[in-house]
N, C-alpha and C positions, 0 to 999 in steps of 0.2 A: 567774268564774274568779279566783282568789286568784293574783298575779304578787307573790312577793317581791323582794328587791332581794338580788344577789348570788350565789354559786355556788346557794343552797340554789332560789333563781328558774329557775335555768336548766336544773340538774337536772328540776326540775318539769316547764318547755315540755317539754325531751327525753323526758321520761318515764324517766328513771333511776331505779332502784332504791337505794337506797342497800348501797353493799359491807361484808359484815364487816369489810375493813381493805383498804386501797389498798396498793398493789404498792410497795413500797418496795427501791431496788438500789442500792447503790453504784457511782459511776460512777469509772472509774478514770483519772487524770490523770497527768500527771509531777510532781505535790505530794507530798510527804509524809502529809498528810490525805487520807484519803478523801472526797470531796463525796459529798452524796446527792440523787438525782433522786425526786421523789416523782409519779405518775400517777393521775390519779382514774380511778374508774370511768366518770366522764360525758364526760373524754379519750378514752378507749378507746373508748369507744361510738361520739362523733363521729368518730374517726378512722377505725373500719373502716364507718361507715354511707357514708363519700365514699369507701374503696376499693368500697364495695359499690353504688354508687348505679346502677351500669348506664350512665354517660352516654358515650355515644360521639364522645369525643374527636375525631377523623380528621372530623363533622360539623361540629363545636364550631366546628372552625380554618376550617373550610375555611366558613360563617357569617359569623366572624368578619373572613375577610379578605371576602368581597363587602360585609360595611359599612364597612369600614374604604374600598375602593374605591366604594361608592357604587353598587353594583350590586345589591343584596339588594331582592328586590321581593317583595310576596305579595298576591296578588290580594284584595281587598274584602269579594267573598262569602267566601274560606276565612274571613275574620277573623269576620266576620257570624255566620259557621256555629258557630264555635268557641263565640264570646259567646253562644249560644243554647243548644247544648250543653251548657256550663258552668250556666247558669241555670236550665236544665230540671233536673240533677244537683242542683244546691243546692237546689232547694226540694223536694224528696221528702224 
């Protein structure tokens, strides 16, 4: 795999398409000039790919506070299971 350095690298990982022409809008201020916001296509992408992700937040938090208190446990064999799982999946 060819990793370049920069937007055109990153586009790559993501698998972006390259756009006929990025979204261009003027954004409107209390100046006198108009400023302009410009968006790529591999912005957009990453942004509705994490509204799109499915991860259920209300679990996330509620994770996050039993390690935060030190109560978040998971049994051995589940991890065992997974890690086997996983390596069964990768080698086919």
């Amino acid at each position: 795999m060819d990793i370049r350095s920069g937007l055109d690298g990153l586009k790559s990982l993501l698998g972006v398409t390259p756009a006929a022409q990025s979204g261009t809008q003027p954004v409107r201020t209390g100046a006198a000039s108009a400023d302009r916001a410009t968006l790529s296509s591999a912005g957009s992408e990453v942004a509705q790919s994490a509204a799109d992700s499915g991860v259920r937040m209300d679990k996330v938090e509620s994770i996050q506070a039993a390690l935060a208190a030190g109560t978040y446990s998971v049994p051995a064999s589940a991890v065992a299971s997974r890690m086997v799982d996983a390596m069964l999946v990768a080698s086919r």
